[in-house]
N, C-alpha and C positions, 0 to 999 in steps of 0.2 A: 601573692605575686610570684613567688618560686613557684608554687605548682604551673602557675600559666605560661611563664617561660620552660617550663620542663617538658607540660605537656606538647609545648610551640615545636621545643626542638627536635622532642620525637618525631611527630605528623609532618615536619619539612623537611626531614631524613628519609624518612620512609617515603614519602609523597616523590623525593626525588631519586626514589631505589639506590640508596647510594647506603653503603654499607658502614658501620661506626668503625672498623679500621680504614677506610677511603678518609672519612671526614677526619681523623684525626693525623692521618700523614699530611694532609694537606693542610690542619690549621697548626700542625708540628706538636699535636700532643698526645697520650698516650688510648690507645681505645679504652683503654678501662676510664681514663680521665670524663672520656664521650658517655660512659655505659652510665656514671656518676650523674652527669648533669641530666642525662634524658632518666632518671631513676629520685631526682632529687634529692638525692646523697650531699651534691656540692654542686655549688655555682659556679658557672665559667667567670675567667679572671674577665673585668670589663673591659681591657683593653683588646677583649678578643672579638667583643658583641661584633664591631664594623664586619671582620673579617670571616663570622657566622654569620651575618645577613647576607654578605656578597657571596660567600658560597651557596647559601640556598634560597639567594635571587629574591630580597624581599629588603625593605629598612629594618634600621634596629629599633623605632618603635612598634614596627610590628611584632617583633619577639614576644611584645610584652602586651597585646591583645588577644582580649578572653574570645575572642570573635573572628581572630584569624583567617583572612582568605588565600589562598596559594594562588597568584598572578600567571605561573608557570616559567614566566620570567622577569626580571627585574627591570627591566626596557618597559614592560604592561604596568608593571606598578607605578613606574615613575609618571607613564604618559597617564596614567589615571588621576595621578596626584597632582600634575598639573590639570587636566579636564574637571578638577576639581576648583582650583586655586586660581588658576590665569595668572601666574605671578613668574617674575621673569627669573628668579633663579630654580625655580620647579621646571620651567622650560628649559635652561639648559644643563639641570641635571637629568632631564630623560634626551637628551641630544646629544649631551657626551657621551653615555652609554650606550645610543644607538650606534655612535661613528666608531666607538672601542667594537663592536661585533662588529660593524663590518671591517674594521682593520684585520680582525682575526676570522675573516670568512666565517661568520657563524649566521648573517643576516639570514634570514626565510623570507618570501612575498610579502607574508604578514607582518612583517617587520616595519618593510618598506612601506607597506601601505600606512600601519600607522605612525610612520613616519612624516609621509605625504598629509595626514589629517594634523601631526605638531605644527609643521611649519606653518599651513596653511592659516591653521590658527593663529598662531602667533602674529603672520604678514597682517590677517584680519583686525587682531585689536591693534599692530603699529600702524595702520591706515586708518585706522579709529582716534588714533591718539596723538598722530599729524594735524586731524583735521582739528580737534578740540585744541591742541597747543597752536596754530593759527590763529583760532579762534582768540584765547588769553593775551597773544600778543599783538592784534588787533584793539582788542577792550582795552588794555593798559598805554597804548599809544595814542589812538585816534584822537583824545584832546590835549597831548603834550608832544607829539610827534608825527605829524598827517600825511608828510612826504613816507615816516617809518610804515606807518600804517596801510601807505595803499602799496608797498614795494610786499609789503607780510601778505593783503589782499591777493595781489598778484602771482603769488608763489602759490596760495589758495588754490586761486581756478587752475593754475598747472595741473597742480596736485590732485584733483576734484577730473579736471577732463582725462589725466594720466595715466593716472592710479583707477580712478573708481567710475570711470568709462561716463561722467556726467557733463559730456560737452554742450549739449545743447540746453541743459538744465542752465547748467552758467550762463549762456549765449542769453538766454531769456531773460534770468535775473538782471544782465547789466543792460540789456534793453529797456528793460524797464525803469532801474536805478538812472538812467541816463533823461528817459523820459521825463523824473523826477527832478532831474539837478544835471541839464542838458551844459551847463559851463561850467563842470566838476570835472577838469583833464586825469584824475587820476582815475576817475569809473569808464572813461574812457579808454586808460590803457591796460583796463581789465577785461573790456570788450572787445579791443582788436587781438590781445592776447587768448582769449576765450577760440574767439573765429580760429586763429594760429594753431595753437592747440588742435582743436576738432577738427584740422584738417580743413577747413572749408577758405579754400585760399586766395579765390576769386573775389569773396564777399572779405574778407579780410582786406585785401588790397584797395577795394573801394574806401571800404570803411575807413584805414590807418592814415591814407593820403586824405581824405575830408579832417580827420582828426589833426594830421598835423598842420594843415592848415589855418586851423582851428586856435589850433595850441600852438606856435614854431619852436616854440622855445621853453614851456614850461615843464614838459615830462622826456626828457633825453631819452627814457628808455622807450617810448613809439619809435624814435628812428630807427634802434635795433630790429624791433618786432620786423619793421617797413625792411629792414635790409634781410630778414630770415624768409619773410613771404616771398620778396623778389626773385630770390634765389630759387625757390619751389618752382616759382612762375618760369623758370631759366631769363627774366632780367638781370642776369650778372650788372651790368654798368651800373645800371639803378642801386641795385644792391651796395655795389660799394659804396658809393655816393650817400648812399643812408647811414651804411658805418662809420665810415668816414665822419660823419658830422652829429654820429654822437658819440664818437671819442672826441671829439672838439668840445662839446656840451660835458661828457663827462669823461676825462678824462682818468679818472680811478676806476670802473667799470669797466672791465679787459672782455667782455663777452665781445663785443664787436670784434676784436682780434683775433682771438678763438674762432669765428666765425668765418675772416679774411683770408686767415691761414689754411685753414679746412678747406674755403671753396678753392683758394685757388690750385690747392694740390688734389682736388677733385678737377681740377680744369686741364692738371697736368703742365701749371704754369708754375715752375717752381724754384723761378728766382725771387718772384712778388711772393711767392708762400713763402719764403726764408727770411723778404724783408721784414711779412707781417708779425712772423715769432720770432725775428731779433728785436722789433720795434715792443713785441711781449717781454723779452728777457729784461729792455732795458728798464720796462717802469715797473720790476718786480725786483730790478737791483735799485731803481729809486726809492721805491717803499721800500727796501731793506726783508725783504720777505722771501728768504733763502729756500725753506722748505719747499713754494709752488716755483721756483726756477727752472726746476728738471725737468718738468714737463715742455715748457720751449724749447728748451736745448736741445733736447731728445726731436724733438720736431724739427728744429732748425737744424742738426744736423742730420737726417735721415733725407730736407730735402736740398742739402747741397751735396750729399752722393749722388741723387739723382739728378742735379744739373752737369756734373761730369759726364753721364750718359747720352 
């Protein structure tokens, strides 16, 4: 084992033309101390391995490989250790190290490019791992929680048309699923939310008003979808009207307010946008739920400056 750290330390000195008095003002010890270890005379003290691999840009179990490769930099090793692994703290040990060069201007193209292939990864297996935790928390509800289970559905195809561009894949499937189990209001309102999603906003609107028809009362969250489509459509009135009556239906579900608030200070109506986020503040001081407050507040006061104007 001494020989192969010995010979380690030589080949990553040399390799980094850096001189045995450079490396030892910089690790604070003597060159004769450096000429020792690359000589096999003596071991470096162990609490120094970290601060020899960071200087010569490798981990400290590489020191101790008979097979040693030189990375060129420690940024290359790291993302190779994760393109090895996929494991989330190997990804943000080659991500700290990238964002430490570029704090210190040392990034190159290269860098950034493979920087551009970490993330990318990463975003890859967390949209991989969305989809399958949907998944588990569908299987684990659907015969003990069915209302849980199509709300986790529905967050699915968001996700599905959002994220991984499968709108019309979904569209299909609850077409079909609906075919199957045509007086299932919850596969319903994964079908007008599917439409929602992809954009397709004409056939949404058909669809969500047959549906609520259908349903008046049993999935509160169509009348949302029904007040998001309106609004694309520029039926504002309609719009509200649908909000409106599923904050009546469900009145702990604040998207329709978020919603209210948004359009009307896109409308530039922004007395009714101030009632809808104080009408937000209040049922978020009823549940007692301090933390999401700021967010109305901040809203409801930005648009009673602008009713001064």
């Amino acid at each position: 084992m001494n020989k192969i750290i010995t010979k380690n330390l030589r080949k990553l000195r040399q390799g980094k033309r850096l001189t045995q008095e450079y490396v030892a003002e910089r690790l604070g010890v003597s060159a004769k101390a450096v000429s020792r270890w690359e000589t096999g005379a003596t071991f470096p003290d162990i609490t120094l391995l970290p601060e020899i691999a960071r200087l010569y840009e490798v981990l400290v179990d590489d020191l101790f490989k008979a097979d040693l490769q030189e990375y060129g930099k420690l940024s290359n090793r790291l993302v190779g250790v994760y393109c090895d692994t996929h494991k989330n703290d190997d990804f943000m040990a080659a991500a700290k190290e990238l964002e430490r060069m570029e704090r210190e201007g040392s990034m190159e193209a290269a860098d950034y490019r493979s920087r551009t292939w970490l993330y990318g990864t990463m975003a890859e297996l967390c949209l991989r791992k969305v989809s399958e935790d949907f998944d588990k928390a569908m299987e684990l509800s659907k015969d003990t929680d069915i209302n849980y289970y199509y709300e986790m559905k529905t967050s699915k195809v968001i996700h599905r048309v959002d994220n991984l561009g499968e709108g019309q894949q979904c569209i299909d499937e609850q077409l079909q699923a609906i075919k199957e189990s045509p007086e299932n209001a919850g596969e319903w309102v994964c079908l007008v939310t599917a439409y929602y999603w992809a954009k397709q906003y004409e056939e949404c609107y058909r669809v969500v008003k047959d549906a609520i028809e259908k349903f008046p009362e049993d999935q509160p969250y169509m009348y949302c979808i029904a007040g998001h489509v309106c609004k694309e459509l520029k039926k504002y009135d309609e719009a509200f009207v649908y909000w409106e009556k599923h904050l009546e239906l469900d009145p702990v579900m604040l998207e329709a307010l978020v919603a209210m608030g948004s359009c009307y200070e896109e409308l530039g109506e922004y007395e009714k946008a101030y009632e809808a986020w104080m009408r937000m503040l209040d049922k978020l001081i009823e549940f007692d739920d301090e933390l999401s407050m700021k967010f109305p507040m901040r809203k409801a006061e930005e648009c009673k400056a602008k009713m001064g104007k």
